[in-house]
N, C-alpha and C positions, 0 to 999 in steps of 0.2 A: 226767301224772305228774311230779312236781317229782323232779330231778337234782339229786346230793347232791355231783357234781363240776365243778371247772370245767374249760373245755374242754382247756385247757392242761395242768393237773392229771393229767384222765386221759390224753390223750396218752404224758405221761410215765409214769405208773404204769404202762400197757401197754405202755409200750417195755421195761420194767424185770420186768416178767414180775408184778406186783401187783396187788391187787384190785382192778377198777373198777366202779361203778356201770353201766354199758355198755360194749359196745365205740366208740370211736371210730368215726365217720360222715364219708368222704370227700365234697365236691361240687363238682365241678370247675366255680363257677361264674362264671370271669371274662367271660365273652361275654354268657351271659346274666343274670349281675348287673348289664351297663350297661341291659338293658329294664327290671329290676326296679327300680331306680333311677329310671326317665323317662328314659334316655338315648341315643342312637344308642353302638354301643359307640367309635368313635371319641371324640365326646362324653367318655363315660366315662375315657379314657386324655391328655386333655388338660391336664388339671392335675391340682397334687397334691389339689385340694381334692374333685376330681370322683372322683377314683382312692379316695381315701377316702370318700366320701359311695359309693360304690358296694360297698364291701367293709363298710360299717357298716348299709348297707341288707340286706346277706344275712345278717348276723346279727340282727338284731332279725326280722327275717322267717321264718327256716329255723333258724339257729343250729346249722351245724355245725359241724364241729371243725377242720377249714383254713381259711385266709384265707393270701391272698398279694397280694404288689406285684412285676408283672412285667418283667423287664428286658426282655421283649421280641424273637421270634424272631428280629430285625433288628434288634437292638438295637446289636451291634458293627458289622454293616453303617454302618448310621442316625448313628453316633459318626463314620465315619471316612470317609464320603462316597458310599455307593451313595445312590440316587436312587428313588425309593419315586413310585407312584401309590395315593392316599389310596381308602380303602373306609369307607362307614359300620359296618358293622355285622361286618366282620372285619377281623383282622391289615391292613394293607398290603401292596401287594404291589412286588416291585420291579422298577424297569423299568430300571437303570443298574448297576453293581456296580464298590466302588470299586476292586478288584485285576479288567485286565484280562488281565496276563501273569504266570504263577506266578514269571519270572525277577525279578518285583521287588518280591516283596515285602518285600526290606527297605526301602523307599519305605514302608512305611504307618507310622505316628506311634503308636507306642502309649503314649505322652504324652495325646491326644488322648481317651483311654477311663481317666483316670484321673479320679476324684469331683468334684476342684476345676475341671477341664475341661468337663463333658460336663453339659450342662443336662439331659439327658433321664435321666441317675443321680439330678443333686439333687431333681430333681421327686420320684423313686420315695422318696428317702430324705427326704424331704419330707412325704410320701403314709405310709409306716409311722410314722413319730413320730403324726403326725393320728390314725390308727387305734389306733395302741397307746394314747395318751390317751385316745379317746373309748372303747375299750372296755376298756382297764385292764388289768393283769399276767395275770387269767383267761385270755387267748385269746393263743396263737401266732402271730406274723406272718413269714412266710417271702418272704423275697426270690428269686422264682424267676426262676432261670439259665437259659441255651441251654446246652446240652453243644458240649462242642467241634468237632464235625463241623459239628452246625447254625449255630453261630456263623463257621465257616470260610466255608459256602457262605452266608452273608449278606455275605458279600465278595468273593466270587467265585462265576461261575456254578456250582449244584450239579452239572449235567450233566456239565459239563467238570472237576469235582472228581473225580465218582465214577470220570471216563474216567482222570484222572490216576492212581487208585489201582493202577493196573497200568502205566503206562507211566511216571509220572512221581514215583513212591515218594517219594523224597530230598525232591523239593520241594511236596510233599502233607504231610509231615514238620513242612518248615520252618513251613507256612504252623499248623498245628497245635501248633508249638509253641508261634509268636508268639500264637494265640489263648488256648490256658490260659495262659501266664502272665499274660495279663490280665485273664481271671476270675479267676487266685487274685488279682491285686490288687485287682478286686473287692470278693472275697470280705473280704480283710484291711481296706480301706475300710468296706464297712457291717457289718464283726463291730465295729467300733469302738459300734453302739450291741449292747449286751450283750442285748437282748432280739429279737433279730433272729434269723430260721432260717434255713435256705435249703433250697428243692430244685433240681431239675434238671431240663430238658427236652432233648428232643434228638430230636428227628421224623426230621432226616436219618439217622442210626443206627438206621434200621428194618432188620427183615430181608428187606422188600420190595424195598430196595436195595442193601444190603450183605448180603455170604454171612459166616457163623460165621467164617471165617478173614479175614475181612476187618475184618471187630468186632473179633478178637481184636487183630488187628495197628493199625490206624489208630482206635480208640475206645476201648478198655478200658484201658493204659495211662495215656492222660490225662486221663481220666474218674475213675480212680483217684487220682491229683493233688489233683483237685477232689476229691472225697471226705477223701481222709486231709485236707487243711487245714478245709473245714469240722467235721470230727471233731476236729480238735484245739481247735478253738475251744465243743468239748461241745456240739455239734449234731448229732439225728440227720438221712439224709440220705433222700429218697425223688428216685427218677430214673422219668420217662414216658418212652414211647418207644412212637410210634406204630407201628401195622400189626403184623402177626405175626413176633413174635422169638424164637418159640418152640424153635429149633435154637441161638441163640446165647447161652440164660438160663445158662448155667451161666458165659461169661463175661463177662456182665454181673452176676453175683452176683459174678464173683471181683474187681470194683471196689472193693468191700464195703460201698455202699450198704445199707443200713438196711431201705427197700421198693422195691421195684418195682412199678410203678403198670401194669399189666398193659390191652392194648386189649380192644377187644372182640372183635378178630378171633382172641384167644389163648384156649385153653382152659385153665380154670382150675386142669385135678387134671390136666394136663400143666406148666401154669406151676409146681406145687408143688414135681413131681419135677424139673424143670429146674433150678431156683433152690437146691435143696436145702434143709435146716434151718433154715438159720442166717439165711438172709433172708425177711423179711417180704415179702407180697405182698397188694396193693390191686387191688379192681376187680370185675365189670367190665360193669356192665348198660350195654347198647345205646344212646348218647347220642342216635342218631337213630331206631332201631326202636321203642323206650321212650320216653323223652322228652320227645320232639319230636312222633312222629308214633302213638305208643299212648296207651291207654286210662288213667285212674288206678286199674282194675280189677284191669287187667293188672302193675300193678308191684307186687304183695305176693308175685305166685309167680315174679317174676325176684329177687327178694330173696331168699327163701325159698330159691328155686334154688342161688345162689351162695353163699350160707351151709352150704348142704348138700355144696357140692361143695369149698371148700377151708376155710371155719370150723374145720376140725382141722389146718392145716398149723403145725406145730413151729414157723417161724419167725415166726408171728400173722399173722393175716390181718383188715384192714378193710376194710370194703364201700364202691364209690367205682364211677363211672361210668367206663366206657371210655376216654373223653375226655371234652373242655370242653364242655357242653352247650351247645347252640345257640342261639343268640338269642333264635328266636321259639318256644321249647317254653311249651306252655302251665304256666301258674302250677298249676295244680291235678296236674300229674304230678310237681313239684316236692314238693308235698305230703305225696302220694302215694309218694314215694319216702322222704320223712324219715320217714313215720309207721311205716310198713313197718319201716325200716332203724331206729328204736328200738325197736319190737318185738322182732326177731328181734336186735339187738344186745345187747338186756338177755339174753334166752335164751343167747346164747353167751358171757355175761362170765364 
């Protein structure tokens, strides 16, 4: 069935509460858009050229309605000198971290994570110009963020972060502050190109490791920061956050993100009432029970499913994967899930 909108187009008209041809179709597929590309996903994140030929490959293939260029979960780490052991086919991991002691952090350079600094910004802002020329004003490109927890502990051990959140407050603080203010600079750097979005990750600000009062105090705050300056720059914002956060949704809505891109471990007509009205909510079929490792049979009734179960929440709801799908999910559940997911997306427009 030919589509009478573009991707971008409808995006906007369903943020705006107006008619669309369908609803918008999430696919978290940076992992495994470096396989669909011919890539190893490392590969795929090493230049700008590769980082676009890999997001231009998902569209001409799937064509759904996000595309992004990631700053990378270790991306402020990576800037300012932690020490990474390379992986093919995931993230990096890290094996040094460049804050050893929380007493000094004013020792890190945050000169260092500004645009003209940091080769691994200009690559991404490199990589979106590529992509927005090759696929034209139709399609949104969003430059996706760490949230500032996760950003913090790519510079410092998470362990001894999360230990610090109770004994070492003040300078869990400091080190939280120095990291948003250099995503809003960030931020202020690639809004300079005006067709640029942004959302947000933040895996560390799970409710796996952080309790509701802990969210409240050391992530909502300055997650809210990030939000109002990309809202001032007339972007909406959508924020993931892995594992079950289902006791902290009310303040992670009060950031005032746009959606919330909900795991799979969250239920969906609980995420609705947590999040309240006003905020949209994405998500949330099983990237690895679906995927990766089910049937293409089986994904028209987890569709179906999740359409049934929040497709009527007040603040919209699009259908999108738990998380990044996996590298080696077979191409045909790929499929299988776009086919699905326009189906029942036209039925709920």
């Amino acid at each position: 069935m030919i589509e009478s909108m573009t991707s971008a187009d409808r995006l906007q008209a369903y943020h705006a509460g107006q008619a669309v041809d369908r609803r918008p179709i999430m696919l978290f597929h940076g992992t495994v858009g470096a396989k669909l590309a011919g890539m190893t996903y490392r590969e795929s994140e090493l230049t700008a050229e590769n980082i676009a030929h890999k997001e231009i490959t998902v569209a001409e293939k799937f064509a759904p309605d996000n595309y992004s260029v990631n700053f990378g979960l270790y991306g402020m780490g990576r800037a300012l000198g932690s020490q990474f052991k390379a992986s093919e086919d995931s993230s990096d991991a890290i094996v040094s971290y460049a804050l050893e002691d929380l007493a000094r952090i004013d020792q890190l350079d945050a000169q260092r994570l500004r645009l003209h600094n940091d080769p691994n910004q200009q690559k991404h802002y490199q990589a979106i110009e590529m992509i927005q020329k090759q696929l034209g004003p139709g399609y949104r490109i969003d430059y996706e963020l760490t949230g500032p927890i996760t950003s913090a502990a790519s510079l410092y051990p998470p362990e001894q972060l999360l230990r610090a959140t109770r004994k070492q407050a003040d300078q869990v603080h400091q080190l939280l502050r120095f990291a948003t203010d250099a995503l809003l600079q960030i931020i202020d750097d690639f809004a300079a190109n005006p067709l640029t979005g942004f959302s947000l990750t933040d895996p560390v600000a799970s409710g796996s490791l952080l309790s509701p009062k802990q969210y409240q105090k050391f992530c909502q705050p300055y997650t809210q920061e990030l939000v109002d300056r990309i809202h001032h720059y007339g972007k909406t914002v959508t924020l993931h956050i892995c594992g079950d956060c289902t006791k902290s949704l009310p303040y992670i809505a009060a950031t005032g993100i746009d959606y919330f891109s909900a795991d799979q471990t969250v239920d969906l007509s609980a995420a609705k009432q947590g999040l309240g009205p006003d905020c949209g909510l994405i998500g949330n079929i099983d990237p690895v029970t679906y995927f990766l490792q089910g049937q293409p049979e089986d994904m028209e009734d987890q569709v179906a499913q999740a359409y049934r179960q929040a497709g009527d929440h007040p603040g919209g709801y699009l259908l999108g994967p738990g998380c990044s799908v996996p590298y080696h999910t077979p191409e045909e559940n790929i499929y299988a899930y776009m086919e699905a997911a326009r189906k029942y997306s036209r039925d709920q427009a």
